[in-house]
LOKOLTI-557279 format. One record per residue (C-alpha): x, y, z; residue number from 1. Coordinates in steps of 0.02 Angstrom, whole numbers, padded with zeros to 5 digits. Layout:
<X->X&Y->Y&Z->Z&num->NUM> .
...
***
This chain:
<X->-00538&Y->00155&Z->00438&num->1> .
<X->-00425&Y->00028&Z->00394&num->2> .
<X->-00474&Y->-00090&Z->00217&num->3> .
<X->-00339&Y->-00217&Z->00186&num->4> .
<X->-00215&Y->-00281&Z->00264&num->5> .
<X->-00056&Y->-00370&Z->00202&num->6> .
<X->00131&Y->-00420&Z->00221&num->7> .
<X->00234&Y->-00428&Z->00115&num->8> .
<X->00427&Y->-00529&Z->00098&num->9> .
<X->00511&Y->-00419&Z->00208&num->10> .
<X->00376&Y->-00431&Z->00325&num->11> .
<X->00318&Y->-00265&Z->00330&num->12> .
<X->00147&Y->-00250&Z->00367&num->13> .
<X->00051&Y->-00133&Z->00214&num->14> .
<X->-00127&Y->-00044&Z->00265&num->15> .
<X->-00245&Y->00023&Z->00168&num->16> .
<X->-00356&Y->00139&Z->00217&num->17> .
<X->-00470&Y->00273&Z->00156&num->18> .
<X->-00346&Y->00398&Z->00175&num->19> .
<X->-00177&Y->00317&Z->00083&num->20> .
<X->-00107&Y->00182&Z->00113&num->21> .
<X->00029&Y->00149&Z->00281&num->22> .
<X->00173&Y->00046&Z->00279&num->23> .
<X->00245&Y->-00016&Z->00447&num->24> .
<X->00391&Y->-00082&Z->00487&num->25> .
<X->00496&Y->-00108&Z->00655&num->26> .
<X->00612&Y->00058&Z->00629&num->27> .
<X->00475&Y->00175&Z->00535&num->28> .
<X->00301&Y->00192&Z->00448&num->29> .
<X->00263&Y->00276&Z->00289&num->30> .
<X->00115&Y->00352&Z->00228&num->31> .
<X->00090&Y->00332&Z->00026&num->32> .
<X->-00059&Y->00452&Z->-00050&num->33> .
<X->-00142&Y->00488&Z->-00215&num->34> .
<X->-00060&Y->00665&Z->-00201&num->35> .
<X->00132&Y->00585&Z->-00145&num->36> .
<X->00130&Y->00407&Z->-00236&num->37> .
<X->00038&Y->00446&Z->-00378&num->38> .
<X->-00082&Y->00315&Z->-00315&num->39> .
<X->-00257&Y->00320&Z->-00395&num->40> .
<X->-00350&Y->00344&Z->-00263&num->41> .
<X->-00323&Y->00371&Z->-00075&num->42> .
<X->-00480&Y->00258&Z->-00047&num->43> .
<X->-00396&Y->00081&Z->-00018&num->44> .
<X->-00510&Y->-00093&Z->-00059&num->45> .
<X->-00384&Y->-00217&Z->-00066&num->46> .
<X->-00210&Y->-00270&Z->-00068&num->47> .
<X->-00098&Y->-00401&Z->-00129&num->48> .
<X->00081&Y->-00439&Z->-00086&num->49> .
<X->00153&Y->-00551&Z->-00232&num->50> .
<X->00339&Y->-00572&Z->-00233&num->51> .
<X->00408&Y->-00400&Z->-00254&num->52> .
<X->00257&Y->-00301&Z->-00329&num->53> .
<X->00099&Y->-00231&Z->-00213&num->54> .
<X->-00074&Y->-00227&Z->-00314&num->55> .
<X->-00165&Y->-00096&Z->-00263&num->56> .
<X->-00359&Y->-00082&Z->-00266&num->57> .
<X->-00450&Y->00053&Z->-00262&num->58> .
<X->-00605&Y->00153&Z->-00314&num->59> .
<X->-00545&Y->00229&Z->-00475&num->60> .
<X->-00458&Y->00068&Z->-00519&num->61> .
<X->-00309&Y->-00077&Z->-00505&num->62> .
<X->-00122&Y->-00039&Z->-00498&num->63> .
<X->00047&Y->-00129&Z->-00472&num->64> .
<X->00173&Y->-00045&Z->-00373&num->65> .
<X->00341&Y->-00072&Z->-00312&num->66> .
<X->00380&Y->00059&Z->-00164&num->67> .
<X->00567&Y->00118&Z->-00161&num->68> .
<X->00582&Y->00067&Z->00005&num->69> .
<X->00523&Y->-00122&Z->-00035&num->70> .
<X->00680&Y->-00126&Z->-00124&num->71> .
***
């Protein structure tokens, strides 16, 4: 089930879900987990796209990423 939803710059669309969270973009997707990531959780409640950085909500807390391949 899909949670959030968000763009970011390079408009690459950014999913959370309560699995991970996806990133899709027009040549590939890429799947970002708690176990791969070192996200907090795999259960997604929001997302926010502001400049550079991804905040990540989930149920065991807040974090700001940057993914290598935002870069």
């Amino acid at each position: 089930m899909v949670t959030a939803l968000a763009y970011d710059e390079k408009n690459r669309l950014w999913a959370g879900t309560c699995l991970g969270l996806l990133c899709i973009d027009e040549d590939s997707q890429q799947v970002y987990t708690k176990e791969n990531s070192g996200l907090l959780s795999n259960k997604i409640t929001d997302l926010l796209v502001y400049g550079p950085d991804i905040w990540i909500a989930t149920d065991a807390g807040i974090a700001k990423r940057k993914f290598k391949n935002q870069e």
